[in-house]
C-alpha positions as CSV (number, residue, x, y, z in Angstrom):
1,X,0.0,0.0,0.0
2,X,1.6,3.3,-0.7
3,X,-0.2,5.2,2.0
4,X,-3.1,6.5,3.2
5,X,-6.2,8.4,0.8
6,X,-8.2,11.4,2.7
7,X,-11.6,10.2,2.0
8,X,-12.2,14.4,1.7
9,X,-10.5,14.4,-1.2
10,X,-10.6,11.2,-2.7
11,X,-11.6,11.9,-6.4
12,X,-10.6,15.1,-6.7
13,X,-8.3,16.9,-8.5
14,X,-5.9,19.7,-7.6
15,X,-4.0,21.7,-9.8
16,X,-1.5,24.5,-8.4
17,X,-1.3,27.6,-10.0
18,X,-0.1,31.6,-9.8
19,X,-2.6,33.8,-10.2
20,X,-1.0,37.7,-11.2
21,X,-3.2,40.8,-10.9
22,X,-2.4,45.1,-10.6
23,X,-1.4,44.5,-6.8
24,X,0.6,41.7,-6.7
25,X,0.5,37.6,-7.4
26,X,-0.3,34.4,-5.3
27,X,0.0,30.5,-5.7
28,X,-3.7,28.9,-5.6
29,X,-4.7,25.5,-5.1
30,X,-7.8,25.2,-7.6
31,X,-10.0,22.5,-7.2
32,X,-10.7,20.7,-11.2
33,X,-14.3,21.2,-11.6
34,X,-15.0,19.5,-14.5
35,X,-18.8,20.8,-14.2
36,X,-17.8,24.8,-14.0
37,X,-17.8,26.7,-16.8
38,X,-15.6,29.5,-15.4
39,X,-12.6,29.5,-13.0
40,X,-13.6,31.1,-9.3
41,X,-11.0,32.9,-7.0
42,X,-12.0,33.2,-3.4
43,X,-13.1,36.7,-2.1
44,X,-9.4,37.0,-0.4
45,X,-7.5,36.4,-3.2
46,X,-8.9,38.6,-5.9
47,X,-9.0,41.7,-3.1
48,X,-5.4,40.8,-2.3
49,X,-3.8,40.5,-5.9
50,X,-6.1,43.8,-6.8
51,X,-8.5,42.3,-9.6
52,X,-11.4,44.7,-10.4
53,X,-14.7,43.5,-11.0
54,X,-15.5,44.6,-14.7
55,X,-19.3,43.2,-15.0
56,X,-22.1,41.0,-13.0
57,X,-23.6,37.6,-13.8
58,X,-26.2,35.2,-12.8
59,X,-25.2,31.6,-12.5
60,X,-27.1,28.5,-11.7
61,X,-26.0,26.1,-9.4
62,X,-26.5,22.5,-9.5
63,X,-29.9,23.0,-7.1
64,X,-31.2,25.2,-9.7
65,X,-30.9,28.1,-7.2
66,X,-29.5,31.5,-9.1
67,X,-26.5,33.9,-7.8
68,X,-25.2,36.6,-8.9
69,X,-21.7,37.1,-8.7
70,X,-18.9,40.0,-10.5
71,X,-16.8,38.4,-13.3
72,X,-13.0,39.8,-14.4
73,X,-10.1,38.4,-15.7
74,X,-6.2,37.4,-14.6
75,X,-3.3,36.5,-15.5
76,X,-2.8,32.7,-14.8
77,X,-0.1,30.5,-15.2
78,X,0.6,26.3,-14.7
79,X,3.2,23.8,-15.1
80,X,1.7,24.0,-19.0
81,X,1.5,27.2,-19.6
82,X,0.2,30.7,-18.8
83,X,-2.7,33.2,-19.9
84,X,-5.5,35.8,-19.1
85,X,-8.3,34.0,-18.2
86,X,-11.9,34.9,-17.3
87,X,-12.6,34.7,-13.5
88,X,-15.4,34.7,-11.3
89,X,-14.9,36.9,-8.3
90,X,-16.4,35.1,-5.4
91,X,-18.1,36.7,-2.3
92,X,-16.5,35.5,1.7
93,X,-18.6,32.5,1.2
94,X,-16.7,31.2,-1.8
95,X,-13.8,29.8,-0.2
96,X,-12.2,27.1,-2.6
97,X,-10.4,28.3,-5.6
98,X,-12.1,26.4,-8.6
99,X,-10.8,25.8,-12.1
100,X,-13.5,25.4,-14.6
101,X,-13.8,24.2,-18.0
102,X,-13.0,27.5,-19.9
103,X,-9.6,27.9,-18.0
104,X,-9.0,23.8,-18.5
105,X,-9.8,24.2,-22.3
106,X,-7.9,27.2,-23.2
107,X,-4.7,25.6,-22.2
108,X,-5.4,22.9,-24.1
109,X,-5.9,20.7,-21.8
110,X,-8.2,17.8,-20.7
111,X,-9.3,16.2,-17.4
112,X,-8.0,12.5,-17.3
113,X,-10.7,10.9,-14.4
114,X,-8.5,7.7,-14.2
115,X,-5.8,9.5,-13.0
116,X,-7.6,12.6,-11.9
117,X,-4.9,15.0,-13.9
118,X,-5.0,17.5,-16.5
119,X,-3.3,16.0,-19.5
120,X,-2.4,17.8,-22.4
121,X,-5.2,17.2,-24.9
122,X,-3.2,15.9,-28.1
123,X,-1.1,13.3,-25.5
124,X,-3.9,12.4,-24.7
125,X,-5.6,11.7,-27.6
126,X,-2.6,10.0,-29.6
127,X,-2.7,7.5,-26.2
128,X,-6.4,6.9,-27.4
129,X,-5.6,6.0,-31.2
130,X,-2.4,4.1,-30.7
């Protein structure tokens, strides 16, 4: 056995990340939400790397219940690369970092479940064909 699995995080996957903005830059542990269509930062790290909310949308969550919350962008970058990205700008209840499908996509990248990583898409696929 090579150890012990938190049953808190058993399938999950993380991905680590430095998010940049006017006031400075952070690492981020996001979450891989494969069911998010944009990436989240937490209340305290947008207000700490100075992100500025540039317009407000409503998004459903997975009870059908509606929220509202302010949308920007970032700089983002991973072990495969870096980028501006759209963001959500979550309120002091939005506490885990989440990286959604947009975000995933744009660096060409896709969410392997068996191994819960992000692979780079074409490695990927040429795994598949061969």
């Amino acid at each position: 056995m090579q150890g012990t699995v938190d049953p808190r995080r058993m399938g999950l996957t993380y991905l680590e990340g430095r998010v940049r903005g006017p006031a400075g830059e952070t690492t981020v542990t996001f979450l891989v939400d494969s069911g998010a269509q944009f990436t989240l930062l937490p209340h305290d790290v947008w207000t700490t790397i100075g992100i500025i909310p540039k317009r407000m949308k409503d998004f459903a969550l997975a009870d059908n219940t509606v929220i509202r919350r302010a949308m920007s962008e970032c700089y983002v970058e991973f072990e495969f690369g870096d980028g501006h990205t759209p963001v959500i700008l979550g309120e002091p209840m939005d506490t885990v970092p989440l990286l959604g499908v947009l975000t995933i996509e744009q660096f060409g990248l896709v969410l392997d479940p068996i191994r819960r990583s992000l692979q780079e898409a074409r490695n990927l696929l040429m795994r598949i064909s061969a």
